[in-house]
N, C-alpha and C positions, 0 to 999 in steps of 0.2 A: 552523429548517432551514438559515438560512446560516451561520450558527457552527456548526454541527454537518458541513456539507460543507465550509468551510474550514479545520477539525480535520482531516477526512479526507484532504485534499488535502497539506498542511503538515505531517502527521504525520512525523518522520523518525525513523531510526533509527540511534542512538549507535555509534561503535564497538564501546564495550564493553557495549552491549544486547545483550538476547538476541532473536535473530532471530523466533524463534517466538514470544516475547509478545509483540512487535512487530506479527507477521504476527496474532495472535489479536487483537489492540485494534483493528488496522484491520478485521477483518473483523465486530467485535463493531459499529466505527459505519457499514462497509457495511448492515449488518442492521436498527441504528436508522433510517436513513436511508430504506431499505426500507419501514418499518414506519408510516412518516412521507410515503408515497410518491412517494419521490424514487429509482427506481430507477437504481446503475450498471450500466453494462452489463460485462459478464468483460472487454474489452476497456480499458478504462477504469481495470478495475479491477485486471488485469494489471498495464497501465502504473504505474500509483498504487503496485502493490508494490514494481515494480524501482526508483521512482525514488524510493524512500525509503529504499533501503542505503546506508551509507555508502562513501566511495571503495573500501575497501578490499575489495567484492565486484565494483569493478568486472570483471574478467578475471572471474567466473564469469558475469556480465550478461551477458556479449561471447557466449560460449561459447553462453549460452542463445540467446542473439537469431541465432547463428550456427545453431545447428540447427533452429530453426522456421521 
């Protein structure tokens, strides 16, 4: 369970990845992890999204974190 949530945490995503299989692997070992009873919470698990794009979405971060 700790190599599997320090995968989850340390996940990042390349520039030239794609966002969405990025976002689908993290959510595939939120689920392990689940499964394993180690629930995150959406909060957590928010955070864990935004902070694994690379710089270059930073200004779209900004924009989100600006309107919630």
């Amino acid at each position: 369970m700790v190599q599997l949530t320090n995968r989850f945490q340390s996940t990042k995503c390349g520039e030239d990845d794609n966002v969405r299989t990025h976002y689908e692997r993290l959510a595939d070992l939120r689920e392990q992890l689940a499964a394993m009873g180690k629930a995150i919470t959406d909060r957590v698990y928010a955070g864990t999204l935004m902070g694994s794009l690379p710089p270059s979405y930073e200004s779209v971060l900004s924009a989100i974190s600006l309107s919630s």
